[in-house]
C-alpha positions as CSV (number, residue, x, y, z in Angstrom):
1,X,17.5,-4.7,14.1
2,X,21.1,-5.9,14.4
3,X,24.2,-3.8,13.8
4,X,25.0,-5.5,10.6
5,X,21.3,-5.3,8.9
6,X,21.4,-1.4,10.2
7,X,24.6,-0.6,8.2
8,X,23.4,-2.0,5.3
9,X,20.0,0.0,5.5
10,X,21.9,3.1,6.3
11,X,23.9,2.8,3.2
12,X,20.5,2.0,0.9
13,X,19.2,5.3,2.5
14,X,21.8,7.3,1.9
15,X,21.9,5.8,-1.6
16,X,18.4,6.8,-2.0
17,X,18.7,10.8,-0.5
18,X,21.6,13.5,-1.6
19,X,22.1,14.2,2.5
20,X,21.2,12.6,5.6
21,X,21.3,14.2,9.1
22,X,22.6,12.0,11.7
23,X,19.5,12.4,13.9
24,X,17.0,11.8,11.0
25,X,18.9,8.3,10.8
26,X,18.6,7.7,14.4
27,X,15.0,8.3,14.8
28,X,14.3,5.9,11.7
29,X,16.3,3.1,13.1
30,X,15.1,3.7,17.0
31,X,18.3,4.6,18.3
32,X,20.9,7.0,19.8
33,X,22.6,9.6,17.5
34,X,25.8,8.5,19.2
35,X,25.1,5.0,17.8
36,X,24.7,6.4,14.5
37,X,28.4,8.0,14.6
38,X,29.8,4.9,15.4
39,X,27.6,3.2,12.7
40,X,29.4,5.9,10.1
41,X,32.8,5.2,11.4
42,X,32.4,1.8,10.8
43,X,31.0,2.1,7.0
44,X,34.2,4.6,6.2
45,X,36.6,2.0,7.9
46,X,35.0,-0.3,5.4
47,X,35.5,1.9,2.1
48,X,31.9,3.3,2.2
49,X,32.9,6.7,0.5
50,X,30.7,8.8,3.0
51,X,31.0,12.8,3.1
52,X,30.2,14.4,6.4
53,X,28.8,18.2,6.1
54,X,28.7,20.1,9.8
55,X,25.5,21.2,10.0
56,X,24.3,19.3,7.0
57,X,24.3,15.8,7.2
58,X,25.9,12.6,5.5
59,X,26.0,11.9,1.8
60,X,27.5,9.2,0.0
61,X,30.5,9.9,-2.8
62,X,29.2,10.8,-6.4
63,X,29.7,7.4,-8.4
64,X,29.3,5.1,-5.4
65,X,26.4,2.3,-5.6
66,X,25.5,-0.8,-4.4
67,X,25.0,-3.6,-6.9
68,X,20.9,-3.4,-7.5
69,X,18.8,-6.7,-6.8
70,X,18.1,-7.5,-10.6
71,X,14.3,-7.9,-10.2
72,X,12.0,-8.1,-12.5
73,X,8.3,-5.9,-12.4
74,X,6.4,-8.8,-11.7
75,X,8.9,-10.2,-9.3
76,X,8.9,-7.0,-7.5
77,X,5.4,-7.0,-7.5
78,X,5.0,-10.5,-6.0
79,X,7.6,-9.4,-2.9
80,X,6.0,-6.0,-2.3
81,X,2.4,-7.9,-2.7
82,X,3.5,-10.0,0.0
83,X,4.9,-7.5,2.6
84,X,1.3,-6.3,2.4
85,X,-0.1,-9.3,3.0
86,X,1.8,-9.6,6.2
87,X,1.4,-6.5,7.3
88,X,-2.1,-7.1,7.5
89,X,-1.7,-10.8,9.0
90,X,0.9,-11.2,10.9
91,X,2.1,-10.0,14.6
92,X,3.9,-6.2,15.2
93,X,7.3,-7.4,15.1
94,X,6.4,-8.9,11.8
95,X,4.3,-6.5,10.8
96,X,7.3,-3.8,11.7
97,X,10.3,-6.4,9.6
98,X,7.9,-6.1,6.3
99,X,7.8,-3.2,6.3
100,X,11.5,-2.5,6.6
101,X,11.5,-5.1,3.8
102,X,9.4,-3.3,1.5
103,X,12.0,0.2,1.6
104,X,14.5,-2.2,1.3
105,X,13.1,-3.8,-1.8
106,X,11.3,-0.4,-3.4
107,X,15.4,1.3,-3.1
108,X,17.0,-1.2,-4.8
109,X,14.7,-1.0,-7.7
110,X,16.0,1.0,-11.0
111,X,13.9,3.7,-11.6
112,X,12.4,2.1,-14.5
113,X,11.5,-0.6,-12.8
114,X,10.0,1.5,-9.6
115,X,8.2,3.7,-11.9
116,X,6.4,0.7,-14.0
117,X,5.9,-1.5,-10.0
118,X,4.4,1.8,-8.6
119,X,2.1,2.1,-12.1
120,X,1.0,-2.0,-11.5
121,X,0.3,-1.4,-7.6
122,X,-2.1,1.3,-8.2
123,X,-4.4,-1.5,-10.1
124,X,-4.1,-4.1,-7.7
125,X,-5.0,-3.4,-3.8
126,X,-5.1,-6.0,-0.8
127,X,-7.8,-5.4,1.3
128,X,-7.2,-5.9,5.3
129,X,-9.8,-8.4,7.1
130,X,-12.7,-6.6,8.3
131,X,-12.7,-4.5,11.5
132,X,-13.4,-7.1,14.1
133,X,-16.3,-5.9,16.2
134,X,-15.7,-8.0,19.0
135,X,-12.1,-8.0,20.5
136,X,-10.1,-10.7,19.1
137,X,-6.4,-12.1,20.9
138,X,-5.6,-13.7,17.5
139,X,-2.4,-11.7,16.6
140,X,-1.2,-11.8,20.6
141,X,-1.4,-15.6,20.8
142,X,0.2,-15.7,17.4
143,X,3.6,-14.1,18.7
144,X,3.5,-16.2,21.6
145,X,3.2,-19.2,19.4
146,X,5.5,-18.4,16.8
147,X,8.0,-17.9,20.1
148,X,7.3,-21.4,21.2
149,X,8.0,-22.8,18.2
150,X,11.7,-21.3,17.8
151,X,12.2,-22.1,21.5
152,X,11.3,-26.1,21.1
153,X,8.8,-25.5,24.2
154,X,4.9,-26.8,24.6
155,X,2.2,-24.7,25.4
156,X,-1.1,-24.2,27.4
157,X,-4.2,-22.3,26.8
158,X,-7.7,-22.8,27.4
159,X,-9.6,-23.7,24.4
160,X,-13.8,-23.0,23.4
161,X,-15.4,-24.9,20.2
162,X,-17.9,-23.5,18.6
163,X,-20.2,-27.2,18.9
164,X,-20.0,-29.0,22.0
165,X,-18.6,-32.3,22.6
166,X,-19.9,-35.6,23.6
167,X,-20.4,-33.9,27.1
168,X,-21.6,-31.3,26.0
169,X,-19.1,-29.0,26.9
170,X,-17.4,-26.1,25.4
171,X,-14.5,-25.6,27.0
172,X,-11.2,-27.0,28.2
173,X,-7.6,-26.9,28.9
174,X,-5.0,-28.1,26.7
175,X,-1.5,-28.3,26.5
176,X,0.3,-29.3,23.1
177,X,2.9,-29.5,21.3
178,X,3.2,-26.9,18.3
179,X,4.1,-28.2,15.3
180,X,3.4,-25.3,13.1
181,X,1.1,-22.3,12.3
182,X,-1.4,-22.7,9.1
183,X,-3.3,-19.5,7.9
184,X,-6.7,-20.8,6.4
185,X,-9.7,-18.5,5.0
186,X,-8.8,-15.5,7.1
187,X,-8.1,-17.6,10.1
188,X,-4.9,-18.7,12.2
189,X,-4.8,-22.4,12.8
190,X,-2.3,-24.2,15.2
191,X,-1.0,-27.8,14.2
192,X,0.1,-29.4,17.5
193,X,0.3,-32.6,19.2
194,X,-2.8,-32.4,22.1
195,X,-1.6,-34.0,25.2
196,X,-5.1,-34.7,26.3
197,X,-6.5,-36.3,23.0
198,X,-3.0,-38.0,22.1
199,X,-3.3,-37.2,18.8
200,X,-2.8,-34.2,16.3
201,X,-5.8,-31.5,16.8
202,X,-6.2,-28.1,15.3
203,X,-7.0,-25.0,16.7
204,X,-8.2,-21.4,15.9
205,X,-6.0,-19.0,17.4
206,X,-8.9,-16.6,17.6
207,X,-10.7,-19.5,20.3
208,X,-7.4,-19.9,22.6
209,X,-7.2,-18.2,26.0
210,X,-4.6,-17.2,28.4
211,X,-2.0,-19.2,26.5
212,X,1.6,-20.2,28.3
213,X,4.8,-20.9,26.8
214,X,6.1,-23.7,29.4
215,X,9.0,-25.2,30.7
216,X,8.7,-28.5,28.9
217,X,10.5,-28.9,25.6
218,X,9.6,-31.2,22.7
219,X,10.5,-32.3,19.4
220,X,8.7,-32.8,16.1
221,X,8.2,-36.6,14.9
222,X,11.2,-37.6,12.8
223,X,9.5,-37.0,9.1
224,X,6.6,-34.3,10.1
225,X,6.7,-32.0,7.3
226,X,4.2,-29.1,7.9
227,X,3.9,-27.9,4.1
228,X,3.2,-32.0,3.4
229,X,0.8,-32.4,5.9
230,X,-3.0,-33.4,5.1
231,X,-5.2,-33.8,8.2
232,X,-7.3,-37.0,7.6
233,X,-10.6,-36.7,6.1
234,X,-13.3,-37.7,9.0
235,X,-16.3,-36.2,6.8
236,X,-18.6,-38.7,6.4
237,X,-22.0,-37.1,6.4
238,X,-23.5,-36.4,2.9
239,X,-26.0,-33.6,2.8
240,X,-27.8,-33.1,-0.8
241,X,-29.8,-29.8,-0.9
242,X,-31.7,-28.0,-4.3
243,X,-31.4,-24.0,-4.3
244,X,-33.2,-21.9,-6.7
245,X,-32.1,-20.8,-9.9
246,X,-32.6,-17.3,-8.9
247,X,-29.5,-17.9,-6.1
248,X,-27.4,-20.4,-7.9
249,X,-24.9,-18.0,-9.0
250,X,-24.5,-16.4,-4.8
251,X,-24.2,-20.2,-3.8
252,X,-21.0,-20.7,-6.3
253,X,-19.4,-17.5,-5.3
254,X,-19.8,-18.5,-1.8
255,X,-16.9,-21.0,-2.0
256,X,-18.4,-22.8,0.9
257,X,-16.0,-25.2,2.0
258,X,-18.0,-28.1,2.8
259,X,-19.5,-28.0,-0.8
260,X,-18.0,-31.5,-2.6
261,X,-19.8,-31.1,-5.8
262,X,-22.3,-29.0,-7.1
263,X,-24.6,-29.6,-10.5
264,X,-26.7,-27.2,-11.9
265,X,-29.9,-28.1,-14.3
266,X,-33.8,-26.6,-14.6
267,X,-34.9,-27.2,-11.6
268,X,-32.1,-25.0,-9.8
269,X,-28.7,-25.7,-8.5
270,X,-27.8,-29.5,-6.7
271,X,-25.5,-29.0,-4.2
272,X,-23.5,-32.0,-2.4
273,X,-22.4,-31.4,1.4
274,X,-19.6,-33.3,3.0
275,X,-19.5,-32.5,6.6
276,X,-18.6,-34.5,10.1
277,X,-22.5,-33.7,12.0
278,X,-25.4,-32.3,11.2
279,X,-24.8,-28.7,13.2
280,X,-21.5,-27.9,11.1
281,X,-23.6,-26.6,8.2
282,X,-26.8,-26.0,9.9
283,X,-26.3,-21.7,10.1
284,X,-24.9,-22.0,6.5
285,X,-28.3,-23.7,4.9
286,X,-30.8,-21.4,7.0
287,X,-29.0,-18.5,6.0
288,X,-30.4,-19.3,2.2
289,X,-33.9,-19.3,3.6
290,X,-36.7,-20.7,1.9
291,X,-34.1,-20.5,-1.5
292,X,-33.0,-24.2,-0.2
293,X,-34.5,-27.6,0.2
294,X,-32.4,-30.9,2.1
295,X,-33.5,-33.4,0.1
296,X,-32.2,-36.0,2.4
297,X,-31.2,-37.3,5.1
298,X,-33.8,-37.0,6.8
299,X,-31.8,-36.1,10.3
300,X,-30.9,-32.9,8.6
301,X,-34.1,-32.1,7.0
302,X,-35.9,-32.6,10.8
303,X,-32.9,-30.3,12.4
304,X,-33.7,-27.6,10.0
305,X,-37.2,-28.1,11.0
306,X,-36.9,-27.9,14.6
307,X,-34.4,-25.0,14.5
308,X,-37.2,-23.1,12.3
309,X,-40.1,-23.5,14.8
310,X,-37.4,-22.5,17.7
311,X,-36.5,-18.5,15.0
312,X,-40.4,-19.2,14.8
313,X,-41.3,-18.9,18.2
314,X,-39.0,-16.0,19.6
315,X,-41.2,-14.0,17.1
């Protein structure tokens, strides 16, 4: 925290308390009490009408107040909504600034408008991701990325895919350009220029491996807009299945997203798949069991034969 955002949140908390020790204020802001002195010196020299008790602490002057933030409930619900959100999502230093945010926000509030945002909150809760059971470097690569983005500077990491390529291999190394950071169905992606396909790729931070800021600098392509981009659509395989009535209503709340339309009649539920091969939905139909058909084609009705005599077999 700079010296000009600290003597601002020093004023909101002495706003928000009758007395303030000097140490109290020094632990909250990670620094030296001797810091904080100077920090006070430089509020009075200001006109910050702040009373100094030996023994007791600092107070601000009956009458003194800073100009509250007019927000509205649902505004202030929106902004404290979303310094959960990234809380949960983000990096520490993040992670560490929202919160700083949120005391920031919830002290500029009237009461009135605190009491009715606390009474709102208390109906509405943000759950965090589930606990990860295998260790994940997600957040880690995330902060390094973020820093290579501010810095203009390209990357390297080693890189696994979940389905193999034309090789079949897994694994390689890259080195790309970052062009922005996309958070998609619980999931960091990375938008970047890959120096070894010479073309835009995306990856899962979550899949990334000792990842290095380099030396080499870059710069986006005059008219890249990140919140404008749309990745081309390379989905070209159909798949057509029939579920049973009994599951129709699990298969719409799945919110699968390779589902491009869906028709429900007597029979059961239709359900059109658009997907790039056969083995990106493969797990996703044989987790229905024998709820789900393939009507066609045919290459995906034989895969999901074959991959039921291999389960058959290990039993």
């Amino acid at each position: 925290m700079n010296k000009t955002d600290r003597l601002l949140a020093i004023v909101l908390e002495l706003q928000s308390r009758q007395t303030v020790r000097a140490e109290d204020l020094a632990a909250l802001f990670e620094t030296s009490v001797r810091t904080i002195y100077r920090d006070i010196q430089a509020l009075s020299e200001a006109g910050v009408p702040i009373r100094g008790t030996t023994g007791t602490g600092y107070s601000l002057m009956e009458g003194y107040f800073l100009p509250p933030i007019s927000f509205t409930i649902e505004e202030a619900v929106t902004l404290l909504i979303g310094t959960e959100f990234i809380e949960q999502q983000f990096d520490d230093q993040y992670r560490d600034r929202a919160n700083v945010a949120r005391r920031k926000i919830e002290i500029t509030l009237s009461d009135t408008v605190r009491s009715e945002t606390a009474h709102i909150r208390k109906s509405l809760r943000l759950l965090a991701p589930r606990k990860e059971i295998a260790p994940s470097n997600e957040r880690e690569n995330l902060n390094k990325i973020r820093q290579a983005l501010l810095d203009g500077r390209k990357i390297s990491f080693h890189y696994w895919k979940s389905i193999p390529d034309s090789t079949g291999n897994r694994h390689s190394k890259r080195t790309v350009a970052p062009y922005g950071l996309v958070f998609i169905e619980g999931s960091w992606m990375l938008v970047a220029w890959c120096d070894l396909r010479q073309g835009i790729r995306h990856f899962r931070l979550s899949r990334m491996a000792e990842l290095l800021e380099l030396d080499e600098r870059f710069e986006l392509p005059m008219g890249f807009d990140l919140r404008e981009y749309a990745p081309p659509d390379d989905r070209h395989l159909q798949v057509f299945l029939r579920f049973n009535r009994e599951i129709a209503d699990k298969v719409k709340e799945s919110n699968y997203h390779y589902i491009d339309d869906m028709k429900e009649h007597q029979d059961g539920l239709d359900v059109v798949l658009r997907i790039r091969q056969v083995d990106d939905s493969l797990q996703w139909v044989l987790g229905w069991g024998a709820n789900v058909i393939v009507l066609e084609p045919e290459a995906f009705r034989n895969r999901i034969c074959e991959e039921a005599q291999n389960i058959l077999k290990r039993y």
